[in-house]
C-alpha positions as a Markdown table, in Angstrom:
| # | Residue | x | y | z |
|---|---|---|---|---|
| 1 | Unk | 81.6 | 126.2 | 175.5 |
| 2 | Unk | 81.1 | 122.6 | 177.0 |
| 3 | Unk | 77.4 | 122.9 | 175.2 |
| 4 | Unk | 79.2 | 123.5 | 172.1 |
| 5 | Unk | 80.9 | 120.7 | 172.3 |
| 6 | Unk | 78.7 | 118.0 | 173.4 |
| 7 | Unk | 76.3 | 119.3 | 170.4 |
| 8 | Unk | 78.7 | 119.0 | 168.4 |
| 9 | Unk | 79.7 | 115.3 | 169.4 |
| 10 | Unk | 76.0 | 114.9 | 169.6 |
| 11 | Unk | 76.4 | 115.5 | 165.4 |
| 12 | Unk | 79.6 | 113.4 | 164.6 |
| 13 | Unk | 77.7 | 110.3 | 166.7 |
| 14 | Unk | 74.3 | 110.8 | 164.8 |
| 15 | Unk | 76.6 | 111.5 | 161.1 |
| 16 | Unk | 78.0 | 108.2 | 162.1 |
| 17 | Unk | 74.9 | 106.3 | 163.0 |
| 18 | Unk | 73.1 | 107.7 | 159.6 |
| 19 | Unk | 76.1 | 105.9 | 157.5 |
| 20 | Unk | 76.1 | 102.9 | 159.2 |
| 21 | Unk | 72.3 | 102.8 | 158.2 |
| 22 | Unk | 73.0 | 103.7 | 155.2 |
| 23 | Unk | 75.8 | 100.8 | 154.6 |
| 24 | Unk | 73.1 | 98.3 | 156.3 |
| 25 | Unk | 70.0 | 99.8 | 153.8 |
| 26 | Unk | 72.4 | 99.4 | 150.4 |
| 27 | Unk | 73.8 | 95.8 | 151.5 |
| 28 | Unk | 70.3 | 94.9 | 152.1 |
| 29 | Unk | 69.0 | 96.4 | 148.5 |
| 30 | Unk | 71.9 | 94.7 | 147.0 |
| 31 | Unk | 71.5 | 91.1 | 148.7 |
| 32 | Unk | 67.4 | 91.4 | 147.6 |
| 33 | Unk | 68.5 | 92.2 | 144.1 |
| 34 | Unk | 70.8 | 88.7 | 144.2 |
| 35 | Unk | 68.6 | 86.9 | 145.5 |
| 36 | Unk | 66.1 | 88.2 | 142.6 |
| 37 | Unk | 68.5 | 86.8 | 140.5 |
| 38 | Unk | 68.2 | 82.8 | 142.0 |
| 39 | Unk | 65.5 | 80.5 | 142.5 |
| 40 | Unk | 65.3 | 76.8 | 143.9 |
| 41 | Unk | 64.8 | 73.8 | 141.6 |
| 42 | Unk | 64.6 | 70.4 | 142.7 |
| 43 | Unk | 66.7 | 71.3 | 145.3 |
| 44 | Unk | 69.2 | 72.9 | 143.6 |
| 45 | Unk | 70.0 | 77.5 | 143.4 |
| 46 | Unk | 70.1 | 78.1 | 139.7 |
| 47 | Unk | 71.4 | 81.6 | 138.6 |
| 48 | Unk | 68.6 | 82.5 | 136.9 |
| 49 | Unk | 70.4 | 85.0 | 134.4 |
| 50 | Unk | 73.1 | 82.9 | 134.0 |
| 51 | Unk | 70.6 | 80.1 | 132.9 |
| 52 | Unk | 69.0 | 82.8 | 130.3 |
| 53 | Unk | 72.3 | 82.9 | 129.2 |
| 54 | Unk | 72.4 | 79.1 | 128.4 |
| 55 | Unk | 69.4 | 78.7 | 127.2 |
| 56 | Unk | 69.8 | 81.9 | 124.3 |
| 57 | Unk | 72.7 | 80.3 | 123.1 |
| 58 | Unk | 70.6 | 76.9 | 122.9 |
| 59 | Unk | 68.3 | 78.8 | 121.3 |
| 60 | Unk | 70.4 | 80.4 | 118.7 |
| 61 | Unk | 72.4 | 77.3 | 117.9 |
| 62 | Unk | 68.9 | 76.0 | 116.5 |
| 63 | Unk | 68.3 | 79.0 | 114.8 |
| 64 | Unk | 71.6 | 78.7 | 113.4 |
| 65 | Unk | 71.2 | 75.2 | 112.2 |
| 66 | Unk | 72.2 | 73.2 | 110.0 |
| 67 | Unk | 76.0 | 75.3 | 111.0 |
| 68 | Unk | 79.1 | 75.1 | 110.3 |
| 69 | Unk | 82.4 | 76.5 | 111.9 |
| 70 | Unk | 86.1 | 75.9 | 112.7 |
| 71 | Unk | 87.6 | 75.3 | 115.9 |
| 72 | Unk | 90.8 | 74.7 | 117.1 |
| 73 | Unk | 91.8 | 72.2 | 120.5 |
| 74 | Unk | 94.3 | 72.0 | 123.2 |
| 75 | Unk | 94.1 | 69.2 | 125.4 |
| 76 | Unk | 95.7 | 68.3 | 128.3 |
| 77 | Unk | 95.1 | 65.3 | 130.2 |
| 78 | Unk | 96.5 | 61.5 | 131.2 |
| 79 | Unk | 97.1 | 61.0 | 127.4 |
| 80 | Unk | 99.8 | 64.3 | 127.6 |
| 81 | Unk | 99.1 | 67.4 | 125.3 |
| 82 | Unk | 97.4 | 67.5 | 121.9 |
| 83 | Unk | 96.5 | 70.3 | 120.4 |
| 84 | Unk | 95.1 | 70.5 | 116.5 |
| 85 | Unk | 92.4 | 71.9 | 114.5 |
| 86 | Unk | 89.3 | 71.2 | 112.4 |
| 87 | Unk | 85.9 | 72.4 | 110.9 |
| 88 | Unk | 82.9 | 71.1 | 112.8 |
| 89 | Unk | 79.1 | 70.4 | 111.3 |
| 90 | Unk | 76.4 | 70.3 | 112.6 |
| 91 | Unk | 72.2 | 69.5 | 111.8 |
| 92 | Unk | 70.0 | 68.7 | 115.1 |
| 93 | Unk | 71.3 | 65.1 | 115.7 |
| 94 | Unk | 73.6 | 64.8 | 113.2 |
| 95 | Unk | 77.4 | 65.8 | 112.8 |
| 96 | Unk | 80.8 | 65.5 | 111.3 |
| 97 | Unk | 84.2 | 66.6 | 112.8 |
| 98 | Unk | 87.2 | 67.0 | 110.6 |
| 99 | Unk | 90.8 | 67.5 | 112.0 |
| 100 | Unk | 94.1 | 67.1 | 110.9 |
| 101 | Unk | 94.6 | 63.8 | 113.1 |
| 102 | Unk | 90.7 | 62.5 | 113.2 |
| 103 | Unk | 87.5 | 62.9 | 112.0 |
| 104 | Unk | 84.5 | 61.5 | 113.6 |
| 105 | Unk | 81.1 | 61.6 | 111.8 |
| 106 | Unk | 77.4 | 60.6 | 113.4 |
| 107 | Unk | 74.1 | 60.5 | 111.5 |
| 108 | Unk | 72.3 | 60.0 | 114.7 |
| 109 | Unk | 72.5 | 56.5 | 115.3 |
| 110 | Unk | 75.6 | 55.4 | 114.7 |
| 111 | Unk | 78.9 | 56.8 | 115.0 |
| 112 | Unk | 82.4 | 56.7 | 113.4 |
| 113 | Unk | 85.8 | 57.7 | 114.8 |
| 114 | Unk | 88.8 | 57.6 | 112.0 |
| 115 | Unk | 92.4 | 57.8 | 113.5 |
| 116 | Unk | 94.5 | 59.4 | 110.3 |
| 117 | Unk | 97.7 | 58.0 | 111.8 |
| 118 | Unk | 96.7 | 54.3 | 111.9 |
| 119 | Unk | 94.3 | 54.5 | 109.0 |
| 120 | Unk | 91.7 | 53.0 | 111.3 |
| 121 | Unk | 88.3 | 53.0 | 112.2 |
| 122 | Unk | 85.6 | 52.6 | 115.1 |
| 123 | Unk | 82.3 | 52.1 | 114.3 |
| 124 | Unk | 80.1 | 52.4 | 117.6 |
| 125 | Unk | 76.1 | 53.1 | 118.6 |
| 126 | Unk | 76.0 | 56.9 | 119.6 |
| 127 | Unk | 75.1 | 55.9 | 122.8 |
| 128 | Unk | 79.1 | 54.4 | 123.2 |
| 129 | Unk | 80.7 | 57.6 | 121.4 |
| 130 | Unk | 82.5 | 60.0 | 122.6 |
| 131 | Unk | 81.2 | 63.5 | 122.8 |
| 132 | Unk | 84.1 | 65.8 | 123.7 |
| 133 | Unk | 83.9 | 67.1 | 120.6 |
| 134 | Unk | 79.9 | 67.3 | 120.3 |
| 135 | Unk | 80.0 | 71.2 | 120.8 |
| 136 | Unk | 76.4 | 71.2 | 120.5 |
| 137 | Unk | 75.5 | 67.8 | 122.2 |
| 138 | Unk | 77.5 | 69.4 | 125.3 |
| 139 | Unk | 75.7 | 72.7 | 125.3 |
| 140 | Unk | 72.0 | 70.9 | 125.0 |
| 141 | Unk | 72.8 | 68.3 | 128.2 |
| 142 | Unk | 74.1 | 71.5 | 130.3 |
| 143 | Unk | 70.1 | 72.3 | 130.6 |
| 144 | Unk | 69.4 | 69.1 | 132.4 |
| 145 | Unk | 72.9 | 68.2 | 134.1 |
| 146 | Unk | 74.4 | 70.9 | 134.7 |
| 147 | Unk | 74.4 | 74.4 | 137.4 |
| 148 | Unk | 75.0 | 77.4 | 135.6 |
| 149 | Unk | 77.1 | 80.5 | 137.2 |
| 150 | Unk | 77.8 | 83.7 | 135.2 |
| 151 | Unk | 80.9 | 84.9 | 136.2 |
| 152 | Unk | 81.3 | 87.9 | 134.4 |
| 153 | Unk | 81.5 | 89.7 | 131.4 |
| 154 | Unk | 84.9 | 90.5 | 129.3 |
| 155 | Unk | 86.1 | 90.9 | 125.9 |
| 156 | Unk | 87.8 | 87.8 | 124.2 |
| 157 | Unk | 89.3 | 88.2 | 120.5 |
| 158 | Unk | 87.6 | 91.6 | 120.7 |
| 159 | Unk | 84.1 | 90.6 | 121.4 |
| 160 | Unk | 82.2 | 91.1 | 124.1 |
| 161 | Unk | 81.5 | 88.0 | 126.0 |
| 162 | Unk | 79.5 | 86.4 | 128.9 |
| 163 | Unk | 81.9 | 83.8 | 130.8 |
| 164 | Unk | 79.1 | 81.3 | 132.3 |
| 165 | Unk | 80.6 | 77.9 | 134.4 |
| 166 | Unk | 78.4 | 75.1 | 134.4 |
| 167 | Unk | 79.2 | 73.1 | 137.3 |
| 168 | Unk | 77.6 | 69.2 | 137.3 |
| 169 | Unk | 74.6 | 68.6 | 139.3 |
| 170 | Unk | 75.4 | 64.8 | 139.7 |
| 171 | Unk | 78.6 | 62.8 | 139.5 |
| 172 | Unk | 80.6 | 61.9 | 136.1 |
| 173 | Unk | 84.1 | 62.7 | 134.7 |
| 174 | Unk | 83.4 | 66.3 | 134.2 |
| 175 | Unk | 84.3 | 69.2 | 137.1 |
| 176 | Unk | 83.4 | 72.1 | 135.2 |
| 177 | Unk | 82.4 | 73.8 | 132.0 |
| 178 | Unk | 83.1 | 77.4 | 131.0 |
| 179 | Unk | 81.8 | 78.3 | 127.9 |
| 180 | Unk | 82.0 | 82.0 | 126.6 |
| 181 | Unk | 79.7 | 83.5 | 124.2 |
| 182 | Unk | 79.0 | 86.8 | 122.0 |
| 183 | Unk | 77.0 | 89.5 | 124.4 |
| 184 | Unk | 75.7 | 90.5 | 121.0 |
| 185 | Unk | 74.6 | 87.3 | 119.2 |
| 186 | Unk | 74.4 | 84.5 | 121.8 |
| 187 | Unk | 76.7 | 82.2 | 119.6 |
| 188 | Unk | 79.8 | 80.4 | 121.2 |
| 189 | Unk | 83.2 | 81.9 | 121.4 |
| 190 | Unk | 84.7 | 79.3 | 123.4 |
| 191 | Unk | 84.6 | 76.2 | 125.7 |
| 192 | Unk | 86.8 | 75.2 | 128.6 |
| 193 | Unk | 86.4 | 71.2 | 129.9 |
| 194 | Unk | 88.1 | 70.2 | 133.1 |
| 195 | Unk | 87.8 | 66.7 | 134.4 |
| 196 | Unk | 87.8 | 65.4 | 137.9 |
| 197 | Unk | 91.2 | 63.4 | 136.5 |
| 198 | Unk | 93.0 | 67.1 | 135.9 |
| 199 | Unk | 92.0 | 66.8 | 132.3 |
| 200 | Unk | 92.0 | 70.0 | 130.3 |
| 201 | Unk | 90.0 | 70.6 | 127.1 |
| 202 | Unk | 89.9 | 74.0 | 125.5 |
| 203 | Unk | 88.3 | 74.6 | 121.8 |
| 204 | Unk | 88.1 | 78.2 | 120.4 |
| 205 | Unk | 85.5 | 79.2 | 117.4 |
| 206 | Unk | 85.4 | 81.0 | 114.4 |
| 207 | Unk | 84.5 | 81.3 | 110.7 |
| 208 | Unk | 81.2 | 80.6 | 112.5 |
| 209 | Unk | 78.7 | 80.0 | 109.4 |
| 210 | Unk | 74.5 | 79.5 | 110.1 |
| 211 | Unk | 71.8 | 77.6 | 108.2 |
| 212 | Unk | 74.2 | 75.8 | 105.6 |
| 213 | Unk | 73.5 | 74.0 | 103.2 |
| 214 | Unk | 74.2 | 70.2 | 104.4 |
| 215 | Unk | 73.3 | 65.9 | 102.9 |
| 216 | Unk | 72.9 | 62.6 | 104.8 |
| 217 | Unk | 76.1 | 61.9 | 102.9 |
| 218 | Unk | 78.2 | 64.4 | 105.4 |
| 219 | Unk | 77.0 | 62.5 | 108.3 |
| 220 | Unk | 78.7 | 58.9 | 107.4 |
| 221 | Unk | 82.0 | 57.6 | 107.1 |
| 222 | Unk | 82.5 | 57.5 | 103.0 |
| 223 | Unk | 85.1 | 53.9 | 103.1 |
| 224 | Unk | 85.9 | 54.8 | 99.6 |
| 225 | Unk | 87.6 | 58.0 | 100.6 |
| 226 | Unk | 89.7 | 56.1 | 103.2 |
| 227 | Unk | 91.9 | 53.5 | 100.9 |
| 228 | Unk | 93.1 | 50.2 | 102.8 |
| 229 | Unk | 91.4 | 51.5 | 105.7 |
| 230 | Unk | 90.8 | 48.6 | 108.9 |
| 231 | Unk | 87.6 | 48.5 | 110.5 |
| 232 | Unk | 87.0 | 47.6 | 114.0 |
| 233 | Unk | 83.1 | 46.8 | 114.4 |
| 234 | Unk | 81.9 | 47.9 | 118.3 |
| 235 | Unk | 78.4 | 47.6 | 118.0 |
């Protein structure tokens, strides 16, 4: 009988030892297949299929382009809460934004920011302008300044989306960027901006239209549309 037994321990110890192996073997399979998934540059652990991530929705903006689509905003930051919507252009360099409180048009060179509620505008080198609202500008610089981090996947206004944070490799204003795009087509769904200052700037897409027809003329501030309007010269 006491045979029995200490055989029989004999098997519950060596049942135990084979799953702790087999614990130590999958965590080890697991943590090679991560790694698989990184690689060093300049320094820095890029998620290499959050990156492929970035760079096909690069990719199909540029198929896409010249594109077109509407977008609403809800900011929160030092200035309090706006929120709004508008249609935004767009043609490599080149874009317009139109909202219900501002529009902001750049051919490339030179930008123009109109302010509805004081009839007023800034005329500025792109260099000066501000490019919260440059959807595509933002998405291009994320190759060069920017960490990617897929976070995971989930559905958002019923399609299927990959949730990627871009986290900033050097300083600025910006803490993080979350941008969520289509599993299926690579085009943007949505964009989350948070600032170092608390700031909080979330724009949502649709009516999402590619390879539109587009003139130099949608690009520049028309003064003739504007009646009365002031201009403030920053260049």
């Amino acid at each position: 009988m006491r045979t029995i037994l200490m055989h029989s321990g004999m098997d519950i110890d060596n049942k135990f030892i084979m799953k702790r192996i087999a614990v130590i073997l999958l965590g080890l399979i697991v943590s090679l297949g991560a790694s698989g998934q990184t690689e060093i540059k300049n320094g820095v652990v890029i998620d290499k299929g959050a990156q492929k991530i970035v760079d096909n929705v690069i990719a199909q903006m540029k198929k896409d382009t010249p594109l077109s689509f509407s977008f609403t905003f809800n900011i929160q930051d030092e200035g309090g809460k706006q929120q709004g919507k508008g249609t935004f252009v767009s043609n490599n360099a080149q874009y317009s934004i139109v909202t219900d409180q501002f529009s902001q048009f750049s051919n490339g060179t030179t930008t123009w920011n109109y302010i509805k509620k004081t009839n007023e505008v800034e005329i500025m080198d792109v260099e000066d302008g501000n490019t919260m609202f440059n959807f595509v500008k933002i998405i291009n610089n994320s190759v060069k300044n920017f960490r990617p981090k897929l976070i995971r996947q989930e559905k958002y206004n019923n399609i299927n989306c990959n949730i990627v944070d871009l986290t900033p490799m050097k300083g600025g204003s910006i803490s993080k960027i979350r941008i969520y795009s289509s599993v299926s087509n690579n085009r943007l769904q949505k964009i989350e901006m948070h600032t170092y200052n608390g700031g909080k700037y979330i724009y949502t897409f649709s009516n999402y239209k590619p390879n539109v027809a587009v003139s130099s003329k949608d690009f520049t501030f028309d003064k003739t549309k504007y009646p009365k309007v002031k201009t403030v010269d920053l260049r």
